[in-house]
Kinemage of the C-alpha trace (Angstrom):
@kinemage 1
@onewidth
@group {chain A} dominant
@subgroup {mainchain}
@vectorlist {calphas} color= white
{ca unk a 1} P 120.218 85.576 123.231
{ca unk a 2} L 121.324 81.981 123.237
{ca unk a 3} L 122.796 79.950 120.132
{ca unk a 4} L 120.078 77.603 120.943
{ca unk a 5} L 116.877 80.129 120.716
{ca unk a 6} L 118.378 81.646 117.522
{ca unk a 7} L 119.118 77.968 116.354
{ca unk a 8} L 115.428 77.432 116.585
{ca unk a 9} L 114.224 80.933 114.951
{ca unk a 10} L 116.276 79.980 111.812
{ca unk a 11} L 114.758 76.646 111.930
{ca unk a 12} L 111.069 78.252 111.982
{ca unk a 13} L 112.002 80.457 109.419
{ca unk a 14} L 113.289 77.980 107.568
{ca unk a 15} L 109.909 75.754 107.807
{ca unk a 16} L 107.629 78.656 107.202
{ca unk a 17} L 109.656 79.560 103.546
{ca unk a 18} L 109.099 76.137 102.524
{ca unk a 19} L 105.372 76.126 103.275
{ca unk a 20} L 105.104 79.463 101.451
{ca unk a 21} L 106.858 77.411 98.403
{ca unk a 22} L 104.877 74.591 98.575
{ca unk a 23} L 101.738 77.267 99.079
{ca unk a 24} L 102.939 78.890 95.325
{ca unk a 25} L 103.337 75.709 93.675
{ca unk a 26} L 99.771 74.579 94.631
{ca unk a 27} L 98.662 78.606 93.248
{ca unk a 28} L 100.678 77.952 90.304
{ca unk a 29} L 99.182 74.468 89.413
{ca unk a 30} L 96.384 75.681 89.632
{ca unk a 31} L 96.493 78.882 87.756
{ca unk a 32} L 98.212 76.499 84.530
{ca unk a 33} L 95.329 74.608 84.740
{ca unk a 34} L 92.831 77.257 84.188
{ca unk a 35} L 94.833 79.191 81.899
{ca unk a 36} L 95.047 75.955 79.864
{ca unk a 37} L 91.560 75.525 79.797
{ca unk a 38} L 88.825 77.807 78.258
{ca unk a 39} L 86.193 76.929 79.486
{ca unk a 40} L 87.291 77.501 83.173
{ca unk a 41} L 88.494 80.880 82.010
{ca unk a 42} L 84.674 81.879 80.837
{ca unk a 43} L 83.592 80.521 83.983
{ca unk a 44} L 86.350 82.032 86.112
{ca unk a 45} L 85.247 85.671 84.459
{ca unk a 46} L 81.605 85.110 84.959
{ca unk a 47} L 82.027 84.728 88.279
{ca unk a 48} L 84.023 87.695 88.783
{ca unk a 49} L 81.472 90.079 86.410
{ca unk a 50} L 78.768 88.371 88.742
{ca unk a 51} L 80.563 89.195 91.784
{ca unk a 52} L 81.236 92.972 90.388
{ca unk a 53} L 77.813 93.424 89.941
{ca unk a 54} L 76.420 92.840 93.147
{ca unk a 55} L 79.072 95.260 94.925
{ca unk a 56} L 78.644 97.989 92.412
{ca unk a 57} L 76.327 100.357 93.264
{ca unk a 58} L 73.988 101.447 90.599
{ca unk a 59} L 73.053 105.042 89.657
{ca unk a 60} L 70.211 106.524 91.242
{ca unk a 61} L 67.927 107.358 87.516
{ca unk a 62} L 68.695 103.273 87.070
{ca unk a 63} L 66.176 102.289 88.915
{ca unk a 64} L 65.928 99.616 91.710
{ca unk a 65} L 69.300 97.641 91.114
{ca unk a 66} L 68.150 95.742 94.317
{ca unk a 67} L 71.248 95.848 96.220
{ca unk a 68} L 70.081 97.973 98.778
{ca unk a 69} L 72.227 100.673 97.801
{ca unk a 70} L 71.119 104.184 96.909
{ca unk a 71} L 73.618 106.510 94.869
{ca unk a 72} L 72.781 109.906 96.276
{ca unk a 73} L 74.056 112.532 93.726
{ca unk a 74} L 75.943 115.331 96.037
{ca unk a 75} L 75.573 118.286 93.280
């Protein structure tokens, strides 16, 4: 391997680590912001309940849940 090719592997390593830095500031910023603000909490659980919802399936004696699911029981 030449000086030059591992020269330029250090150097791509080097950019990649500082866009994963920049990448966690940006996640970071952005998690402060909703941690600082209620309201985007609420909304950020909501969504997430909402979203929970529609990928659990529901029991079979609940009736029509209308995902398009059916819980079979196997007993």
């Amino acid at each position: 391997m030449s000086d030059k090719r591992a020269a330029d592997g250090v150097a791509h390593l080097e950019t990649a680590a500082k866009e994963m830095i920049e990448a966690a500031r940006a996640f970071l910023d952005v998690a402060e912001e909703v941690v600082g603000d209620p309201r985007t909490v609420e909304g950020l659980l909501s969504a997430l309940t909402s979203l929970a919802e529609r990928v659990t399936p529901g029991r079979a004696d609940d009736g029509d849940s209308g995902s398009g699911l059916e819980h079979i029981d196997l007993e």
